[in-house]
C-alpha atoms as one frame of an Amber mdcrd trajectory, in Angstrom:
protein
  55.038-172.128  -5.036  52.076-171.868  -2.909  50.243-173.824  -0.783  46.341
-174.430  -2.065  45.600-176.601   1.453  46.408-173.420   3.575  42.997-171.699
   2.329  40.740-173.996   4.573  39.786-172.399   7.752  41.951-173.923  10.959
  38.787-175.730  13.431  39.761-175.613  16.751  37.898-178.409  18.800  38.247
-177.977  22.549  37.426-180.835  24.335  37.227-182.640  27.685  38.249-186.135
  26.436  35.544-187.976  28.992  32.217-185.792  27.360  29.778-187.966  25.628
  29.487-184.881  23.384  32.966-184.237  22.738  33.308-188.482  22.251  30.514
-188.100  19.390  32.136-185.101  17.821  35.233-186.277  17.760  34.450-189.660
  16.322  32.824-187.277  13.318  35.527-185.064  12.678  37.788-188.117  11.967
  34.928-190.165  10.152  34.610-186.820   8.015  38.456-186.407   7.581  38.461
-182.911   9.096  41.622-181.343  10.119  41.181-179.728  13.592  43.455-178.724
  16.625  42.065-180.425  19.793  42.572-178.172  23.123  41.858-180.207  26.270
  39.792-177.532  27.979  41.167-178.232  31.341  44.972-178.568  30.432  45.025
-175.832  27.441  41.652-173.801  28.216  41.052-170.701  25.960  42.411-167.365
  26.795  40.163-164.373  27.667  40.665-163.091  23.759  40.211-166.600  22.256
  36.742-166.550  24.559  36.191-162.708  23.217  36.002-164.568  19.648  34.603
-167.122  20.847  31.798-165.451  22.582  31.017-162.793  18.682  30.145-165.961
  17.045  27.321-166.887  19.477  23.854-166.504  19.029  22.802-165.737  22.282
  26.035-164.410  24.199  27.958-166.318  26.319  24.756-167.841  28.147  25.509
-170.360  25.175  28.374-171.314  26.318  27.783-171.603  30.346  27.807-175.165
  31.616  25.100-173.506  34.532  23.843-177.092  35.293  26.926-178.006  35.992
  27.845-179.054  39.920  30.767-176.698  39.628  28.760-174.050  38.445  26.013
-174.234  41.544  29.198-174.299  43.636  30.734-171.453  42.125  28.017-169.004
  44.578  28.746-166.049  41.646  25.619-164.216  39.829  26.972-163.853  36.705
  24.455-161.279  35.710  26.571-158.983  37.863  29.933-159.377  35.966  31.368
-157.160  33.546  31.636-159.819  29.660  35.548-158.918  30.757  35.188-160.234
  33.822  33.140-163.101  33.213  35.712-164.321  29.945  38.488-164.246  32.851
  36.303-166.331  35.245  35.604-168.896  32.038  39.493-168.643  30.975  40.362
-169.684  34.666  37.318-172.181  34.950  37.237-174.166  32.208  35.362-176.229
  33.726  32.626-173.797  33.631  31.911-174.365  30.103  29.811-176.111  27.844
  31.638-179.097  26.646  32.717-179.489  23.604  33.385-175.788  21.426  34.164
-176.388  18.021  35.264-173.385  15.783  36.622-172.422  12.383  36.788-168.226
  13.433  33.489-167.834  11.326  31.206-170.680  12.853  30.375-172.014  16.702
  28.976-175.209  17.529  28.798-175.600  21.422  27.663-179.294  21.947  27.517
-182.429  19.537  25.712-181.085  16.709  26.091-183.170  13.175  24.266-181.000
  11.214  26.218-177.847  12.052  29.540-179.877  11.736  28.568-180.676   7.909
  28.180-176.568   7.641  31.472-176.113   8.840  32.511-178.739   7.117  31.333
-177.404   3.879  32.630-173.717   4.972  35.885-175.116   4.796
């Protein structure tokens, strides 16, 4: 006997509960009916080979996914144009914090941010 619902992609949503992007996103997922896994960035943050996926869906490397307005990133006092993509997933695997807020993937498709009409692609993806 097999299992037809196992075909759709598994989303992964990591979140920081108190983002007014990850609020929005999350409120569509569930209006939408969308099975995801929520990570709380902070508590559960991705490890360095989640970020390696991660980071080979982006469009523009992991610049897209670098919170660098961020207070903690000003504080950080790091130039990350000097760090190996190794060393810089570690750095983003130990400071969550660090990135943009919320991720959403299916292991095909990124959406960094609230984004509706890239969460209907996905949603249609899957």
């Amino acid at each position: 006997m097999m299992d037809h619902q196992s075909s759709a992609k598994k989303i992964t949503f990591f979140t920081y509960p108190s983002s007014t992007s990850a609020i929005k996103t999350k409120a569509w997922l569930t209006e939408h009916g969308v099975n995801y896994e929520e990570r709380h960035l902070l508590k559960n943050p991705p490890t360095v080979d989640e970020l390696m996926e991660i980071a080979k869906l982006t469009t523009q490397g992991t610049d897209e996914l670098l919170a660098t307005r961020s207070q903690q990133f000003k504080q950080l006092g790091v130039d990350i144009n000097e760090l190996t993509v190794s060393e810089l997933l570690s750095l983003l695997s130990e400071n969550p914090h660090l990135l943009k807020k919320p991720i959403i993937t299916d292991g095909e498709n990124l959406i960094v941010g609230y984004n509706a009409t890239a969460l209907e692609h996905i949603l249609k993806a899957n």
